[in-house]
N, C-alpha and C positions, 0 to 999 in steps of 0.2 A: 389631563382629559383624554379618555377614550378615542376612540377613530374607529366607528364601526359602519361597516357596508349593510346597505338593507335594497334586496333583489327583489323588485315584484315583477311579474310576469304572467299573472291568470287571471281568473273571475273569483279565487279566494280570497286575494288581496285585501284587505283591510285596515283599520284604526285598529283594531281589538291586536295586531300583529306588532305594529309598532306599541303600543302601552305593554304587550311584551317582554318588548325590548328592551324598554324603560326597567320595569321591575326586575328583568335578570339584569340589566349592565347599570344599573341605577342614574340619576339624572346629569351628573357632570359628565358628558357625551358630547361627543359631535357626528351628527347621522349624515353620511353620505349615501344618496337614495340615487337606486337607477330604475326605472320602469323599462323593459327592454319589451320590447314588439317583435316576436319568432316570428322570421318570413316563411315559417310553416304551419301548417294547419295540426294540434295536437290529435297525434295519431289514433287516439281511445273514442274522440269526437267524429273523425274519417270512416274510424270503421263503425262508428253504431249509423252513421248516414248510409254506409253501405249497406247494412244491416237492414237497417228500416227500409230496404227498397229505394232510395231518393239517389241512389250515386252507382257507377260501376264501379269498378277498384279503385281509381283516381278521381277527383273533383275535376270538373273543368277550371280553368281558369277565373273563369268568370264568376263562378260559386267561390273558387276559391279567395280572390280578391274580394266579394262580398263578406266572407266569415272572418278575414283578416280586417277590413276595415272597421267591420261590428267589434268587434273584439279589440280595435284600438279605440274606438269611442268610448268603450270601457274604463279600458286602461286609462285616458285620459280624466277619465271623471272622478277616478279610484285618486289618481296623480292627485287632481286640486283637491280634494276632499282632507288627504294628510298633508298636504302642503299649508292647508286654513287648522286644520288640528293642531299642527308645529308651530303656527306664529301665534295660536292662541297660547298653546304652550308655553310662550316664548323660547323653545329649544333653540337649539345653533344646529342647522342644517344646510345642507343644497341639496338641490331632486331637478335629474336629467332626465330627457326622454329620449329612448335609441329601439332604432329597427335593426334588425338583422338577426343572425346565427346568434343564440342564446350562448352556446359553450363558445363560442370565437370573443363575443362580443364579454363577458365574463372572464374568461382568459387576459383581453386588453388592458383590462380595468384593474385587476389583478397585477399585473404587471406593470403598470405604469404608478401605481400606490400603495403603502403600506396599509395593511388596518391590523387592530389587536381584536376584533371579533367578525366574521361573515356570515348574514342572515338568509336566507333563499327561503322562499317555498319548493324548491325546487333540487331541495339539498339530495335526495335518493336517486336523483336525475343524473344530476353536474357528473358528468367523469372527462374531466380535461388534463389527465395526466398527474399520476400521483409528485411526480416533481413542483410542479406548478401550483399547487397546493399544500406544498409542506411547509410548517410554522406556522398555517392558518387555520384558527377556529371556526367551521364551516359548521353552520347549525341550522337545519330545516325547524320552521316554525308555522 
């Protein structure tokens, strides 16, 4: 049986991402799922606020803690949604939830477990050191 990582972290998140997975790694799998919550605001969404007038170069605080909480309400909804997909599935899974540094918090998990495949949305992002990622199949989907 497989050991594959599945990294969500945005508003792309999806079922359609996991079934995927399924089709390229086929069903004798075991899916270890992390939903990670960046204690940053993605920078493409900072600057179109800046853009549209609503921001100076920085978010205050208080915008900023509002966008990251909206954005983890997401994530958590995104979370049960494949969590009820997988047990209708009856797949063999676990799905964590973690806030922090996306590349820090990726790097741990990495480190602390083997897997024979890694999923991100976030695969043209990840650069944590090419050591730290050798022998692993890191695959944006």
């Amino acid at each position: 049986m497989k050991k594959i990582l599945v990294i969500f972290s945005g508003t792309r998140d999806n079922i359609g991402i996991v079934e995927k997975i399924f089709e390229r790694e086929g069903e004798d799998i075991f899916l270890k799922i992390f939903f990670i919550l960046s204690d940053v605001i993605p920078s493409s969404f900072s600057t179109w606020l800046m853009y549209m007038g609503f921001l100076g170069e920085e978010p205050t605080e208080e915008i900023r803690d509002l966008i990251i909480k909206e954005i983890e309400k997401d994530l958590r909804e995104k979370k049960e949604e494949i969590e009820n997909f997988l047990k209708n599935k009856k797949a063999k899974f676990e799905i964590e939830f973690l806030k922090g540094d996306f590349r820090m918090l990726l790097k741990e998990i990495m480190d602390r477990e083997k897997f024979d495949s890694i999923y991100t949305s976030k695969a043209q992002k990840v650069i944590i050191g090419e050591e730290s990622i050798k022998g692993f199949n890191i695959r944006e989907i």
